[in-house]
mmCIF file as Biopython writes it, N, C-alpha, C and O atoms, coordinates in Angstrom:
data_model
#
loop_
_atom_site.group_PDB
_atom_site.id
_atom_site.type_symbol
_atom_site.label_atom_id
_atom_site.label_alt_id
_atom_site.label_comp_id
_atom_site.label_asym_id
_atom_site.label_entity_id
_atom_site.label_seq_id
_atom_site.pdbx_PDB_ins_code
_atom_site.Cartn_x
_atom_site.Cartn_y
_atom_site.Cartn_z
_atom_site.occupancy
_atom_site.B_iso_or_equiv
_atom_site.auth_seq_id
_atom_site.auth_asym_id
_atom_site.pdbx_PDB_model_num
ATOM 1   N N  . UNK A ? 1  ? -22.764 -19.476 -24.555 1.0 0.0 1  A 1 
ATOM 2   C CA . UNK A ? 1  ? -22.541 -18.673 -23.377 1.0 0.0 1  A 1 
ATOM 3   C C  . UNK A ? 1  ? -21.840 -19.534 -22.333 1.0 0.0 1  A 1 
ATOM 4   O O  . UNK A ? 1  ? -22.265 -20.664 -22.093 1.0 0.0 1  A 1 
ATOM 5   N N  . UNK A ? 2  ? -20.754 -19.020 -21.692 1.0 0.0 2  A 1 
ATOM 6   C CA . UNK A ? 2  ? -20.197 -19.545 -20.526 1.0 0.0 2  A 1 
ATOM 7   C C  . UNK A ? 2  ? -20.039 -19.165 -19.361 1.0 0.0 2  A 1 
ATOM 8   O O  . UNK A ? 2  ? -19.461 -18.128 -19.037 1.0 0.0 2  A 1 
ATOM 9   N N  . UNK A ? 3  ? -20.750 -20.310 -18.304 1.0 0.0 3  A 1 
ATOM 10  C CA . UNK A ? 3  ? -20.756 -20.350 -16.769 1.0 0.0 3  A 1 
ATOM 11  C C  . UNK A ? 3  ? -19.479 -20.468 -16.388 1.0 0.0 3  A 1 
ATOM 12  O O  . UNK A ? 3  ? -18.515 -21.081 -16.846 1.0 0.0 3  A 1 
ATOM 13  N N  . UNK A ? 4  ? -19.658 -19.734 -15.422 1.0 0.0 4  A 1 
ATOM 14  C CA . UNK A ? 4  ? -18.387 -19.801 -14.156 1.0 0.0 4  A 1 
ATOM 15  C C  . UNK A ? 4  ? -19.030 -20.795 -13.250 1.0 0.0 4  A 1 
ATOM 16  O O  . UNK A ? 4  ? -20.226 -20.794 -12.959 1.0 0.0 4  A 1 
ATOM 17  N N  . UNK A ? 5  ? -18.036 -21.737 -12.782 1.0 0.0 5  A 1 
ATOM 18  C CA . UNK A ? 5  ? -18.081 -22.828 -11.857 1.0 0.0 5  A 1 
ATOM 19  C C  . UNK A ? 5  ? -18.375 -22.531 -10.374 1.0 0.0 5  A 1 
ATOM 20  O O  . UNK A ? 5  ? -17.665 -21.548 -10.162 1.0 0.0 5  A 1 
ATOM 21  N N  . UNK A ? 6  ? -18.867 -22.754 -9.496  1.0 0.0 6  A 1 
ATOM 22  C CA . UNK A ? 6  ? -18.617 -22.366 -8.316  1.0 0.0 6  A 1 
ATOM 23  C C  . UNK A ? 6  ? -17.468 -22.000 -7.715  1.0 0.0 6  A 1 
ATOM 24  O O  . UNK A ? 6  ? -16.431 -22.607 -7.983  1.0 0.0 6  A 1 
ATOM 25  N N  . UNK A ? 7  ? -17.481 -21.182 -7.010  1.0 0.0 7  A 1 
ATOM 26  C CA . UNK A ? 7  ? -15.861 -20.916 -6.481  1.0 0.0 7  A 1 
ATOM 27  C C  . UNK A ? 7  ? -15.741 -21.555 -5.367  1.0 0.0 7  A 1 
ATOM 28  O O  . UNK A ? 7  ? -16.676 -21.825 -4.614  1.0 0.0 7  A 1 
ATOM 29  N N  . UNK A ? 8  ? -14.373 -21.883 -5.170  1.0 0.0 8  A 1 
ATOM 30  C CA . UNK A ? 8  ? -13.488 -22.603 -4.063  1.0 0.0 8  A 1 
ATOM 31  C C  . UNK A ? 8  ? -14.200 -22.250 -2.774  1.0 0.0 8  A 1 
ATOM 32  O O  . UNK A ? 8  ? -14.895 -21.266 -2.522  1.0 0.0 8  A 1 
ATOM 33  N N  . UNK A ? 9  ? -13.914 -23.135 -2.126  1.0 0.0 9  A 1 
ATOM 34  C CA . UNK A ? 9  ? -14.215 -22.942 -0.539  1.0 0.0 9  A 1 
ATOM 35  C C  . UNK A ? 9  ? -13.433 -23.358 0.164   1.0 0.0 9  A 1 
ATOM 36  O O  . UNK A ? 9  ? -12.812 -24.305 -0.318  1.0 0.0 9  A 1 
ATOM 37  N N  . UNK A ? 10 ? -13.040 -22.956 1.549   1.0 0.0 10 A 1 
ATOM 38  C CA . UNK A ? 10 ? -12.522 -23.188 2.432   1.0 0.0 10 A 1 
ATOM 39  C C  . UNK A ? 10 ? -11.183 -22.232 2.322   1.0 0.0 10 A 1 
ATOM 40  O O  . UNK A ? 10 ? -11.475 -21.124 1.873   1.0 0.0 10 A 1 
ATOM 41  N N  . UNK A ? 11 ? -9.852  -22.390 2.611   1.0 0.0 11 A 1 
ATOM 42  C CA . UNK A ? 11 ? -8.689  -21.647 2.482   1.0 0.0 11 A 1 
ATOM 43  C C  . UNK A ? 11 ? -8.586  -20.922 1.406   1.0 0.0 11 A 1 
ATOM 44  O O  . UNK A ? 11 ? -8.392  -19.708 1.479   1.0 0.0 11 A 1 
ATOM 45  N N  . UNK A ? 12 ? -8.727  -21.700 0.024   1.0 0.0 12 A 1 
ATOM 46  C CA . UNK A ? 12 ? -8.755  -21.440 -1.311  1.0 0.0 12 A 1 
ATOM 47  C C  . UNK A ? 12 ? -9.443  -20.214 -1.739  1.0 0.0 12 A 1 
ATOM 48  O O  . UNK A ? 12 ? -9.037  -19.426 -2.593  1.0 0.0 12 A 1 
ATOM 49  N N  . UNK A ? 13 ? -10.709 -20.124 -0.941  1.0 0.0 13 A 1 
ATOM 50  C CA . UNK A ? 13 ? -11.694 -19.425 -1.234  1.0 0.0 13 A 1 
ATOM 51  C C  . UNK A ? 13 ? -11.515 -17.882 -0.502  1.0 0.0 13 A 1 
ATOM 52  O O  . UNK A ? 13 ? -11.882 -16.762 -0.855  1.0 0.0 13 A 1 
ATOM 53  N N  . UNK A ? 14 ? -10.840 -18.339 0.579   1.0 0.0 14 A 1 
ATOM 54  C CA . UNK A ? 14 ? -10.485 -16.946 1.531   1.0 0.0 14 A 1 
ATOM 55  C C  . UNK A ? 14 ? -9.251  -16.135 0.971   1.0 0.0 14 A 1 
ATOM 56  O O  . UNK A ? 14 ? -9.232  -14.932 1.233   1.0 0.0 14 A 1 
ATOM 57  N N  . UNK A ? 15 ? -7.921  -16.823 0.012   1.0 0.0 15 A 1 
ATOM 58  C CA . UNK A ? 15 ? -7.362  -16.233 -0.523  1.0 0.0 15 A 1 
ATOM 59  C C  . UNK A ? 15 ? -7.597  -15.620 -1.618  1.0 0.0 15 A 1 
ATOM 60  O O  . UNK A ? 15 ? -7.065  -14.544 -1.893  1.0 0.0 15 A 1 
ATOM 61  N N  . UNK A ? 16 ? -8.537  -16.313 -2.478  1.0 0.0 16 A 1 
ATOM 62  C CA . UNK A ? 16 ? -8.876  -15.768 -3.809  1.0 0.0 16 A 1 
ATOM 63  C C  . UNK A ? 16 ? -9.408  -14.350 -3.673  1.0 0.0 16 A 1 
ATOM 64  O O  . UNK A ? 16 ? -8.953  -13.290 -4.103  1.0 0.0 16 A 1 
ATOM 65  N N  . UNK A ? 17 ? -11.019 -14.749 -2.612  1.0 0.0 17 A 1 
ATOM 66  C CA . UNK A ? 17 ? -11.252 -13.308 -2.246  1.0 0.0 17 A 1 
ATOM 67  C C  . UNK A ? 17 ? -10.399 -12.049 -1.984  1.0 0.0 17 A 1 
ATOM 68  O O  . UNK A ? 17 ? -10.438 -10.916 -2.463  1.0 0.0 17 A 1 
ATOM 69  N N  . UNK A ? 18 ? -9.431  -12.777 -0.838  1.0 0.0 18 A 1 
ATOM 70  C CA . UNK A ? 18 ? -8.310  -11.849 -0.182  1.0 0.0 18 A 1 
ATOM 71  C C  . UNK A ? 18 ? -7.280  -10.607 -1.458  1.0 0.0 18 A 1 
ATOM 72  O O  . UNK A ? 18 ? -7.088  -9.391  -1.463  1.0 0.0 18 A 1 
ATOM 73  N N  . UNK A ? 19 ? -6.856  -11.754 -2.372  1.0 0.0 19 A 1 
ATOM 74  C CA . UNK A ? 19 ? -6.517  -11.397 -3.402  1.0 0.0 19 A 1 
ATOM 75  C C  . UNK A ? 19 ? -7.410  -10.690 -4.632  1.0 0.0 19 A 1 
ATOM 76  O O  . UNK A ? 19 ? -6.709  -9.860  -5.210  1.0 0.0 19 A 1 
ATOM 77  N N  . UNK A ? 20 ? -8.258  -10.750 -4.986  1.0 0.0 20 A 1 
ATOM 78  C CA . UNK A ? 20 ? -9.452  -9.806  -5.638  1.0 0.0 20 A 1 
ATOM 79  C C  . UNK A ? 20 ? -9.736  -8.964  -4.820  1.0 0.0 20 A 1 
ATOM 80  O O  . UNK A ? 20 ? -10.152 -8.017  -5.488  1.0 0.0 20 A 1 
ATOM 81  N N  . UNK A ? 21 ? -9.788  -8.624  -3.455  1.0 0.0 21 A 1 
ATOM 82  C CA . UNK A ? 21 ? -9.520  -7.649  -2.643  1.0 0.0 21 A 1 
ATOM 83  C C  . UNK A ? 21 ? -8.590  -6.879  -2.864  1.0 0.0 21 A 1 
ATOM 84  O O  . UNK A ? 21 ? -8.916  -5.712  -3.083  1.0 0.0 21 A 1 
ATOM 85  N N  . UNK A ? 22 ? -7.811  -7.061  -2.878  1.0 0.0 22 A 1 
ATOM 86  C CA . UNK A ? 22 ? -6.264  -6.382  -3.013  1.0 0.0 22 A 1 
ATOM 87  C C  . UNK A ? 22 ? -5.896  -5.499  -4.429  1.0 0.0 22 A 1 
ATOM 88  O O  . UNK A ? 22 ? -5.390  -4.385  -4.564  1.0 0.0 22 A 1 
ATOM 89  N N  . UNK A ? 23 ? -6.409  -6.561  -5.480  1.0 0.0 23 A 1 
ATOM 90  C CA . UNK A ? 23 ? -6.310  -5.702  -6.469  1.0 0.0 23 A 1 
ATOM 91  C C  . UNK A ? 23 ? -7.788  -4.793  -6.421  1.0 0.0 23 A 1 
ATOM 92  O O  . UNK A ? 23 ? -7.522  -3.603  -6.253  1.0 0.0 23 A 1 
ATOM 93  N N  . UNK A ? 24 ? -8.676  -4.948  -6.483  1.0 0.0 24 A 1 
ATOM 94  C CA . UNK A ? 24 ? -9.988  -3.741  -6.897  1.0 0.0 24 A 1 
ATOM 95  C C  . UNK A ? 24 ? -9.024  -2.848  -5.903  1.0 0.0 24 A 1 
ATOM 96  O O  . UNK A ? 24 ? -8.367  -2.023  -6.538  1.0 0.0 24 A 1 
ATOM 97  N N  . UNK A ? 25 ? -8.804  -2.834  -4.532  1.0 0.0 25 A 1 
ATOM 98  C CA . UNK A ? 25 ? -8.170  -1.686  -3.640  1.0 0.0 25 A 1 
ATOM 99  C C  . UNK A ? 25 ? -6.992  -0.899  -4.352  1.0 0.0 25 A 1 
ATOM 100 O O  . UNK A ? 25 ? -6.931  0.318   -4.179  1.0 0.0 25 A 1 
ATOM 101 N N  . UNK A ? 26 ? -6.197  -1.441  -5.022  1.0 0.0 26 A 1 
ATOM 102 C CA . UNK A ? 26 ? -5.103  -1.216  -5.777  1.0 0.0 26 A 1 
ATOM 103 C C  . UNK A ? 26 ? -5.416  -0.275  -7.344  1.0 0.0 26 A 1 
ATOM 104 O O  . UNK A ? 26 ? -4.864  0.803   -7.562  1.0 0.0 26 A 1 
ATOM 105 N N  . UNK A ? 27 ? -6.246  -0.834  -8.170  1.0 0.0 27 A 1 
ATOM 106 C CA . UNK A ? 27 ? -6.403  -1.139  -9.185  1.0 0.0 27 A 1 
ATOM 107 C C  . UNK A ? 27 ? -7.399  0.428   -9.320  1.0 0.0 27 A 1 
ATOM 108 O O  . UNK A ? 27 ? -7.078  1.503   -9.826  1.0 0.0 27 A 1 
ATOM 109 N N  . UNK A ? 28 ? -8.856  -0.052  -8.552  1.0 0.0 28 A 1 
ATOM 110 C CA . UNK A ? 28 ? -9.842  1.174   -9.111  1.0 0.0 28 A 1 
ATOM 111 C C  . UNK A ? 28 ? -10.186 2.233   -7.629  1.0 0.0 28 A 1 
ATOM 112 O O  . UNK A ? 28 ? -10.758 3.315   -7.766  1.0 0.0 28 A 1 
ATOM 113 N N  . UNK A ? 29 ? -9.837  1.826   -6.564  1.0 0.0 29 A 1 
ATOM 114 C CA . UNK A ? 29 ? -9.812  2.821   -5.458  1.0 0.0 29 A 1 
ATOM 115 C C  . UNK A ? 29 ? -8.430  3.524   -5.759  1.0 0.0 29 A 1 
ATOM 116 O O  . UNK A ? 29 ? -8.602  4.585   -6.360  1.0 0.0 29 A 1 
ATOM 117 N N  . UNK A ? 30 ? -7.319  3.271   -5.547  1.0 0.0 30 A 1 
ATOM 118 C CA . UNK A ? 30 ? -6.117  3.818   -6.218  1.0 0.0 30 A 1 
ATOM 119 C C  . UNK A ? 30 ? -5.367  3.730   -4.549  1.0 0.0 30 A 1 
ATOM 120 O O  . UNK A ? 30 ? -4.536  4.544   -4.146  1.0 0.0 30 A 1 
ATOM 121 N N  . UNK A ? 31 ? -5.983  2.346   -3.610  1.0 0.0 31 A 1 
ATOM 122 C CA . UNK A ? 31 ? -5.085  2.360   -2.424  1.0 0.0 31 A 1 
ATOM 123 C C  . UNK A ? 31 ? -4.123  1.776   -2.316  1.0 0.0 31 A 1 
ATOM 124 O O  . UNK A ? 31 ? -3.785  1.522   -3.472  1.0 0.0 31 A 1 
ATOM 125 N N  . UNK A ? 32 ? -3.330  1.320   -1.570  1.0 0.0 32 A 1 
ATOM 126 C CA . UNK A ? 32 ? -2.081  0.716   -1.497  1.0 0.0 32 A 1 
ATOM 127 C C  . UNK A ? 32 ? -0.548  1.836   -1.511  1.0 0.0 32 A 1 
ATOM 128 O O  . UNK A ? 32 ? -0.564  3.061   -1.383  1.0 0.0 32 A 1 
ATOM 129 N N  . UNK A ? 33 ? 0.905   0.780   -1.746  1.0 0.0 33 A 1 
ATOM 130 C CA . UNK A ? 33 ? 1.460   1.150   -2.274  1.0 0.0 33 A 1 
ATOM 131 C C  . UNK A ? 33 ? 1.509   1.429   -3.901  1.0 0.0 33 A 1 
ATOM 132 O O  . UNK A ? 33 ? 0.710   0.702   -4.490  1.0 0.0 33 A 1 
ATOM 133 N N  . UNK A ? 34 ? 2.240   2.291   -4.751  1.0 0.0 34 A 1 
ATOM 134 C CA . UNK A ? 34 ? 2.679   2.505   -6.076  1.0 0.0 34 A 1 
ATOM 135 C C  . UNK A ? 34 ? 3.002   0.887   -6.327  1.0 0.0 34 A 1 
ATOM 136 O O  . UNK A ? 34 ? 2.311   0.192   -7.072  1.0 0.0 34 A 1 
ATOM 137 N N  . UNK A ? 35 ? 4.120   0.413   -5.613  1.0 0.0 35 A 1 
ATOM 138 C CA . UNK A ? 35 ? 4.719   -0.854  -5.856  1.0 0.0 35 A 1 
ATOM 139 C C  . UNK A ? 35 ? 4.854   -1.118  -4.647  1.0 0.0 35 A 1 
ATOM 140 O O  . UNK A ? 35 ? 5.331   -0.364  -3.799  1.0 0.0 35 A 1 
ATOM 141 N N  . UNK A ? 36 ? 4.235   -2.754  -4.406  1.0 0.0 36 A 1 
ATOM 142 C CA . UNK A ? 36 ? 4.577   -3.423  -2.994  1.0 0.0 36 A 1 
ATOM 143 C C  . UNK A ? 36 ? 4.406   -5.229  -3.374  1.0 0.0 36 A 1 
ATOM 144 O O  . UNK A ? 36 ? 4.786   -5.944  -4.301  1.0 0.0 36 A 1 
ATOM 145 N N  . UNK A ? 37 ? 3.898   -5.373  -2.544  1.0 0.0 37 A 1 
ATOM 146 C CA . UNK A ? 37 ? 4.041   -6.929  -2.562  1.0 0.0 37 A 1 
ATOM 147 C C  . UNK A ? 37 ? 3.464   -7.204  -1.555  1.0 0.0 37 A 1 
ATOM 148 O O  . UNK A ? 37 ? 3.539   -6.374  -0.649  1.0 0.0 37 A 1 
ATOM 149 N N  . UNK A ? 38 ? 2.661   -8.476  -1.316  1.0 0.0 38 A 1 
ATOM 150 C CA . UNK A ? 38 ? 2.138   -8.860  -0.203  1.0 0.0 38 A 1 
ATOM 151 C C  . UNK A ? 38 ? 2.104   -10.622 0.197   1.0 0.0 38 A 1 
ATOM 152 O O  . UNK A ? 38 ? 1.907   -11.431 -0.710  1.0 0.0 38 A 1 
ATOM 153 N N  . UNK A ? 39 ? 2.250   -10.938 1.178   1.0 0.0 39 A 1 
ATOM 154 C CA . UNK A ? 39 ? 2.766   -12.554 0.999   1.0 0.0 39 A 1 
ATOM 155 C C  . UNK A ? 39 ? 1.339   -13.120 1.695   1.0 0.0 39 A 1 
ATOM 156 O O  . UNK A ? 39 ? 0.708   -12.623 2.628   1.0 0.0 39 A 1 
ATOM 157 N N  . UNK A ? 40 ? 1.075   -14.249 0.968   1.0 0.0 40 A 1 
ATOM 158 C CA . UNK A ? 40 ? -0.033  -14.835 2.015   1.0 0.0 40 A 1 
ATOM 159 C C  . UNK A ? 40 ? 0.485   -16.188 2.479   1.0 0.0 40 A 1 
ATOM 160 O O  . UNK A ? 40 ? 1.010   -17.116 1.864   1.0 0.0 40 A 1 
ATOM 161 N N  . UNK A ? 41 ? 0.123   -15.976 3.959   1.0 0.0 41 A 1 
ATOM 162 C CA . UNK A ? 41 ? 0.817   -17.161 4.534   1.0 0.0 41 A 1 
ATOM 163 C C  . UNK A ? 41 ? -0.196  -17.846 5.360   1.0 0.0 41 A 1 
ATOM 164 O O  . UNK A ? 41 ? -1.266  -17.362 5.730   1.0 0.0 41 A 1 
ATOM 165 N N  . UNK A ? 42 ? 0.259   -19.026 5.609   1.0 0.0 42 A 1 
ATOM 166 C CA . UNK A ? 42 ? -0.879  -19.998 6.079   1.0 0.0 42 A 1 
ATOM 167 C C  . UNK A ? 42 ? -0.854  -19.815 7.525   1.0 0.0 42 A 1 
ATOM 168 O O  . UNK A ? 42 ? 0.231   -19.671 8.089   1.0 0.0 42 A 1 
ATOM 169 N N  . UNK A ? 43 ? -2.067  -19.807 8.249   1.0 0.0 43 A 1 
ATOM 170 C CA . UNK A ? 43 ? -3.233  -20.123 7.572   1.0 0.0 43 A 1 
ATOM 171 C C  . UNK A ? 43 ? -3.938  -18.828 7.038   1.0 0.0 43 A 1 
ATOM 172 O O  . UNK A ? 43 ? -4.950  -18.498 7.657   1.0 0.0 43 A 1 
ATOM 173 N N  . UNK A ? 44 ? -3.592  -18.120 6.082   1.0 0.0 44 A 1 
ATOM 174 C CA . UNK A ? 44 ? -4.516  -17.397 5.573   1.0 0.0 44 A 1 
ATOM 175 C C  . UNK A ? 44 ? -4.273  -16.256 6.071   1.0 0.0 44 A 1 
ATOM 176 O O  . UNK A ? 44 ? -5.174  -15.645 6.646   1.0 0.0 44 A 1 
ATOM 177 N N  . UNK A ? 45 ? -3.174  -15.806 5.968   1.0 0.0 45 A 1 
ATOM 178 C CA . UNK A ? 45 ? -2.314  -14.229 7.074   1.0 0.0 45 A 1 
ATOM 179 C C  . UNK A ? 45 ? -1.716  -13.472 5.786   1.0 0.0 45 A 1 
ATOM 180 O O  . UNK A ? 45 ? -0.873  -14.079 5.125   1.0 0.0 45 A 1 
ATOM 181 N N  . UNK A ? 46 ? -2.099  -12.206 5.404   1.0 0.0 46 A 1 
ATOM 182 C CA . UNK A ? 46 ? -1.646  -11.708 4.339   1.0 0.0 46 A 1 
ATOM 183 C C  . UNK A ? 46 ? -0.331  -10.545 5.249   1.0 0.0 46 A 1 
ATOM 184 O O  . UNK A ? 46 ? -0.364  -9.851  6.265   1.0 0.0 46 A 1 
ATOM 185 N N  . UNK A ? 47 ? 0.394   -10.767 4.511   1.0 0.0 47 A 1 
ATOM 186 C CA . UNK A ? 47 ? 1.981   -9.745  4.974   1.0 0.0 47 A 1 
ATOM 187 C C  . UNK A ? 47 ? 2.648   -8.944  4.271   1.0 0.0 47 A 1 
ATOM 188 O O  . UNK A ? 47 ? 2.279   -9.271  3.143   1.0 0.0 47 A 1 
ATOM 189 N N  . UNK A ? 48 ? 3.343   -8.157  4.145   1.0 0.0 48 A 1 
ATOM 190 C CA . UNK A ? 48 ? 3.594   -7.086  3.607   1.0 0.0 48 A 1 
ATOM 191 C C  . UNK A ? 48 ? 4.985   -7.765  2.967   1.0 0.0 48 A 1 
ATOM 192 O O  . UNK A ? 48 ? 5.730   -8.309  3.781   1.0 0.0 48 A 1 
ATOM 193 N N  . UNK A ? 49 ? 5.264   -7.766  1.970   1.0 0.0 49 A 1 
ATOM 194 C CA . UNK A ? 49 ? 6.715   -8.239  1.245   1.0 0.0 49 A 1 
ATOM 195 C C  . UNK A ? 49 ? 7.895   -7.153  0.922   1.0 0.0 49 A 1 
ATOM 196 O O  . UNK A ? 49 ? 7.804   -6.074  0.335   1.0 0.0 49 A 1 
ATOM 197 N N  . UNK A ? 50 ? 9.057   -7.809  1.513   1.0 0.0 50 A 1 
ATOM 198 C CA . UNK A ? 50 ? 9.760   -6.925  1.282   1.0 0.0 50 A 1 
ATOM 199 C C  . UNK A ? 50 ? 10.578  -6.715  0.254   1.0 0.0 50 A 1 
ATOM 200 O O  . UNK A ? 50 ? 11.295  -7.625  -0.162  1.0 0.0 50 A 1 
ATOM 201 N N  . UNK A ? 51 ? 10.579  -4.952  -0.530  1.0 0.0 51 A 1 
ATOM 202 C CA . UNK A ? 51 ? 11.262  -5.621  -1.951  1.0 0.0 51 A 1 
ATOM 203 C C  . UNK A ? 51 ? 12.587  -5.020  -2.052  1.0 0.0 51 A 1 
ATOM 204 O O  . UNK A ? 51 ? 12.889  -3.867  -1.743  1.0 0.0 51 A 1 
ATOM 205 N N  . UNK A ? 52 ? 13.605  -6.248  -2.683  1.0 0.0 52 A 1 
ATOM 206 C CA . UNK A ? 52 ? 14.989  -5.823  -2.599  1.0 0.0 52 A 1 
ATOM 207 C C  . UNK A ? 52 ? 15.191  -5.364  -4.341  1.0 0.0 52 A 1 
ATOM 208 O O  . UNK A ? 52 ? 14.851  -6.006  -5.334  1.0 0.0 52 A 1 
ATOM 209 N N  . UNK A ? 53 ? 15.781  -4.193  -4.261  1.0 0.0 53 A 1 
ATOM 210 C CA . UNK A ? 53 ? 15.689  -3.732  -5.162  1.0 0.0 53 A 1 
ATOM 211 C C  . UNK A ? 53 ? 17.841  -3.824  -6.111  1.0 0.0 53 A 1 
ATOM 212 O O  . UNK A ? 53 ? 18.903  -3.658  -5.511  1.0 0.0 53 A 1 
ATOM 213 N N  . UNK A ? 54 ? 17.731  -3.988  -6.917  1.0 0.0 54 A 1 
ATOM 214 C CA . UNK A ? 54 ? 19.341  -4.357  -7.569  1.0 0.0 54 A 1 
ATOM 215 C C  . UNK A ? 54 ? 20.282  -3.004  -7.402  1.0 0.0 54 A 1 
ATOM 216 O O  . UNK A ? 54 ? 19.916  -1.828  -7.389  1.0 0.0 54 A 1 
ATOM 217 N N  . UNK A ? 55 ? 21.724  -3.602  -7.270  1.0 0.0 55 A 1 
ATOM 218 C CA . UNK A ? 55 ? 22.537  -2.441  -7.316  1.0 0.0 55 A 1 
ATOM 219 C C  . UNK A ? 55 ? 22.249  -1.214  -8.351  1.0 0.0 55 A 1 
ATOM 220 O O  . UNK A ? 55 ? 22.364  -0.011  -8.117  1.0 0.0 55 A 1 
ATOM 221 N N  . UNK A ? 56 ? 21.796  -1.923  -9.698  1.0 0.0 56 A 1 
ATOM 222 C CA . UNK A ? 56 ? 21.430  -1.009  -10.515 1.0 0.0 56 A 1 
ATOM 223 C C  . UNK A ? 56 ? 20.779  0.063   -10.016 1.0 0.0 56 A 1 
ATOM 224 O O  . UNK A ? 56 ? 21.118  1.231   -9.824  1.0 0.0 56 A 1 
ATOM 225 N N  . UNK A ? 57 ? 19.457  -0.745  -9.784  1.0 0.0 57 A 1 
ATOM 226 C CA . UNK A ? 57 ? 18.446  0.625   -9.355  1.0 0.0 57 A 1 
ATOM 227 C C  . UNK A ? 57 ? 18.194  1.129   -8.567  1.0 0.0 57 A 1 
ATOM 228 O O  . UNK A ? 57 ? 17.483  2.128   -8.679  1.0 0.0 57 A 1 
ATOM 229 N N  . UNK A ? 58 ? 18.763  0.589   -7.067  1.0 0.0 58 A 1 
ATOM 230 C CA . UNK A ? 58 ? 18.994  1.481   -6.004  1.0 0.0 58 A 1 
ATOM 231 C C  . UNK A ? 58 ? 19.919  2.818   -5.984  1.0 0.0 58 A 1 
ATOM 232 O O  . UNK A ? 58 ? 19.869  3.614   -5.046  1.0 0.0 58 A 1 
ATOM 233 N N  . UNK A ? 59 ? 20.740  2.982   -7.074  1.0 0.0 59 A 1 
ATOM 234 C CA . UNK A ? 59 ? 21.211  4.392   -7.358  1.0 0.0 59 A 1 
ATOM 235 C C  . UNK A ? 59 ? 19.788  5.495   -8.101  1.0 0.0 59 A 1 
ATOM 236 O O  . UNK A ? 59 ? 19.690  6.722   -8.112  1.0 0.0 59 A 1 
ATOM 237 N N  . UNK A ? 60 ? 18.946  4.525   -8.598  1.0 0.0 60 A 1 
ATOM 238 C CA . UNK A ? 60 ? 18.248  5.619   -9.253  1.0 0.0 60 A 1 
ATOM 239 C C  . UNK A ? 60 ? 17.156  6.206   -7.967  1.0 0.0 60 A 1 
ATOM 240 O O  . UNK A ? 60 ? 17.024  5.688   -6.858  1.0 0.0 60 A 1 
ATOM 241 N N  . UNK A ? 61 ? 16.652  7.073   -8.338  1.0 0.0 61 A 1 
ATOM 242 C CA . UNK A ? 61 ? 15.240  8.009   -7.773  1.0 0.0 61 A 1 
ATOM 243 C C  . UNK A ? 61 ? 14.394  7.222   -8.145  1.0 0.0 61 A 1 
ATOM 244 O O  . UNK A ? 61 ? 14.499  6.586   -9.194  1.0 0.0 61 A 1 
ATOM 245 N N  . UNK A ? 62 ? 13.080  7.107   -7.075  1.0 0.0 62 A 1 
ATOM 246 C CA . UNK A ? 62 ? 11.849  6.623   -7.676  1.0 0.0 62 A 1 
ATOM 247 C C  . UNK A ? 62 ? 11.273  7.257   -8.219  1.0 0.0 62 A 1 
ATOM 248 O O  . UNK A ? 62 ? 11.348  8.465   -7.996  1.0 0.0 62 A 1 
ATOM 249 N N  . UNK A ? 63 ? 10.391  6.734   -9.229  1.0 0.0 63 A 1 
ATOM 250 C CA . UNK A ? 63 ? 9.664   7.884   -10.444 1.0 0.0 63 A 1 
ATOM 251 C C  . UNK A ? 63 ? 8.571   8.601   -9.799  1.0 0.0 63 A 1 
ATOM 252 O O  . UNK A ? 63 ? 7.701   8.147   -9.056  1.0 0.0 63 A 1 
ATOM 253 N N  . UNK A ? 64 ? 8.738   9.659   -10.159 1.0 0.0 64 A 1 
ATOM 254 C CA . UNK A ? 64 ? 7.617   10.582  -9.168  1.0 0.0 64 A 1 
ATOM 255 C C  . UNK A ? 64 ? 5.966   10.174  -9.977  1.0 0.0 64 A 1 
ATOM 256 O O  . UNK A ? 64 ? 5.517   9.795   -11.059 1.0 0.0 64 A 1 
ATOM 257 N N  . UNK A ? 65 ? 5.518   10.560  -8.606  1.0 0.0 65 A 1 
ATOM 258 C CA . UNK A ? 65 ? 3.811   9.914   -8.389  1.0 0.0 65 A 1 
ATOM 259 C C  . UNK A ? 65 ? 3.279   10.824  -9.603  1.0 0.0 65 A 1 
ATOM 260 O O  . UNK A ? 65 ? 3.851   11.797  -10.093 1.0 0.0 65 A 1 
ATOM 261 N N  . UNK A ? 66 ? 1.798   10.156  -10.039 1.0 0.0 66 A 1 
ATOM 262 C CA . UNK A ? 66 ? 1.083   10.737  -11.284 1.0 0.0 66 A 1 
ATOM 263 C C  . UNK A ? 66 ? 0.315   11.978  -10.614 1.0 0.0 66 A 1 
ATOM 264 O O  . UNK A ? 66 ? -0.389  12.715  -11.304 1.0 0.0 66 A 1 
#
């Protein structure tokens, strides 16, 4: 059987959370964007990323929601 180690502390520990935050919100609440991005910046400031999308696929439609 295998233990998990203690988890990080200090900065380390506030992003990890931050980030396992983000996805359960994403993932099994169904919040967020469809597609986004989010930047974490120091000290520990999560931001919204902006996404540039290619000549290609900026002609297309986004795929409609489920």
């Amino acid at each position: 059987m295998r233990h998990l180690g203690s988890p990080p502390d200090g900065a380390l520990g506030v992003a990890v959370g931050t980030l396992g935050a983000l996805v359960f919100q994403r993932l099994r609440l169904g919040l967020g964007p469809a597609l986004g991005g989010r930047w974490l910046v120091a000290p520990g400031t999560v931001e919204e990323m902006e996404l540039r999308r290619c000549s290609r696929c900026a002609g297309r439609e986004p795929p409609a929601e489920p």
